[in-house]
N, C-alpha and C positions, 0 to 999 in steps of 0.2 A: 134271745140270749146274744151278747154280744161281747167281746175283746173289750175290754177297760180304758179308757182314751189314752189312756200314756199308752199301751202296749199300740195300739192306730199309729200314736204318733211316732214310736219307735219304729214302725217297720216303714214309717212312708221317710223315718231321718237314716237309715239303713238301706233302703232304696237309693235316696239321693243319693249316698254314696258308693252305693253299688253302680249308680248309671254313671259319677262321673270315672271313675276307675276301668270300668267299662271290661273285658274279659281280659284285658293286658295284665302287668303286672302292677305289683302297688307302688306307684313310684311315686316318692314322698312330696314331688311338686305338684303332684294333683289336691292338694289338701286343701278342704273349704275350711273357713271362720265359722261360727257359730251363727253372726246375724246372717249369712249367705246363708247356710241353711235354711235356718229361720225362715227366710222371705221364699225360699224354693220349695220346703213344705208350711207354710200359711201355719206356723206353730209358732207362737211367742218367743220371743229372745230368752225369758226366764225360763219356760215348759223346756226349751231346747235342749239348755244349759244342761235342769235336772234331769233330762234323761240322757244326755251326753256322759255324765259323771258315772251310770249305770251300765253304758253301753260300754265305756271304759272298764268299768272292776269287772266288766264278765268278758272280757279280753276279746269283743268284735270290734269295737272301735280302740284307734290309737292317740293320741293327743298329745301334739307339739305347743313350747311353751314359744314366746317370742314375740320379735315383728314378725315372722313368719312363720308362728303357729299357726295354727288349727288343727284341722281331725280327716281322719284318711282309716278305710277298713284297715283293721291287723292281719285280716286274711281276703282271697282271692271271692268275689260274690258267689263262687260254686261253690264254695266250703262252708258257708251262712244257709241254715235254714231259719225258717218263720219260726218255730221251735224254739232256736237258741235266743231269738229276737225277744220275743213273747215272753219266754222266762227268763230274760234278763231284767225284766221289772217288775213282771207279776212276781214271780217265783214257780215251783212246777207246779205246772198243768195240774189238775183235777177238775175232773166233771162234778163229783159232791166233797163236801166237808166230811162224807160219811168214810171216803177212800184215805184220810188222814189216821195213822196210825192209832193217837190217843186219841181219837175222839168216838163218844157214845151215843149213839144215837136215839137208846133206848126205847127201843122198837118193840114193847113186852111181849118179844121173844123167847123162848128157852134156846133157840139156837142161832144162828149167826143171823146178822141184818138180811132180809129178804133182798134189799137193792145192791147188797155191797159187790154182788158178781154184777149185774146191769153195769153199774155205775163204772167201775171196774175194766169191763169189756171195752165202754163207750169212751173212758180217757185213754185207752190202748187205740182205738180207732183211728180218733181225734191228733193224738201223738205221733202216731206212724205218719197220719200225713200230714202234718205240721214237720216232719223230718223228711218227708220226698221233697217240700219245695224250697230251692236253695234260691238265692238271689238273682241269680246269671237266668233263670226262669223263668223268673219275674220280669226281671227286664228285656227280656226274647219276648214277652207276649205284647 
């Protein structure tokens, strides 16, 4: 099983800029362009863009228009986890389709899905630590 390659590409273009920010504060001249990105995680100028525009509407990344735009976190890399990274493109986490509210799995059952506690347990697992690792953690190792 594997993270879906936009959410890879998201956490290595959240990375970048978590490294060049570095633990200081966010100070708006550190902002990369998009193709600098790009070349620093090996992720197309187009793949960047659309996952730039996402990392925007979920308020981790910020985005200056201009000759001297680009993109710089909205917050500090200790206050970014892989979590908020991940469901910024996926949407949230779930381990099964079966842990969606309207969905029937129809398991001919007379009482609740046998997996829906498993499944259940294992996206609470997966989520809690998908929320211990912040940015500034990533970039300490």
């Amino acid at each position: 099983m594997h993270i879906n390659l936009e959410s890879d590409y998201a956490v290595r273009i959240v990375h970048c800029l978590a490294t060049e920010v570095g633990s200081g504060n966010l100070d708006a001249d550190r902002r990369l362009d998009a193709q600098t990105i790009a070349e620093r995680t090996s992720v197309s100028l187009r793949f960047t863009l659309k996952i730039m525009r996402k990392l925007v509407a979920a308020g981790i990344v910020k985005s200056y228009k201009g000759a001297r735009g680009g993109y710089t976190l909205s917050r500090l890399p200790r206050d970014i986890t892989l979590r908020q990274v991940i469901e910024a493109v996926e949407g949230p986490y779930r381990f099964s389709r079966c842990m969606d509210g309207d969905y029937s799995c129809n398991c001919n059952t007379t009482s609740e899905c046998p997996f829906r506690s498993v499944f259940d347990e294992v996206t609470r697992l997966v989520t809690n630590k998908l929320d211990e690792i912040s940015f500034d953690t990533l970039s300490a190792r």
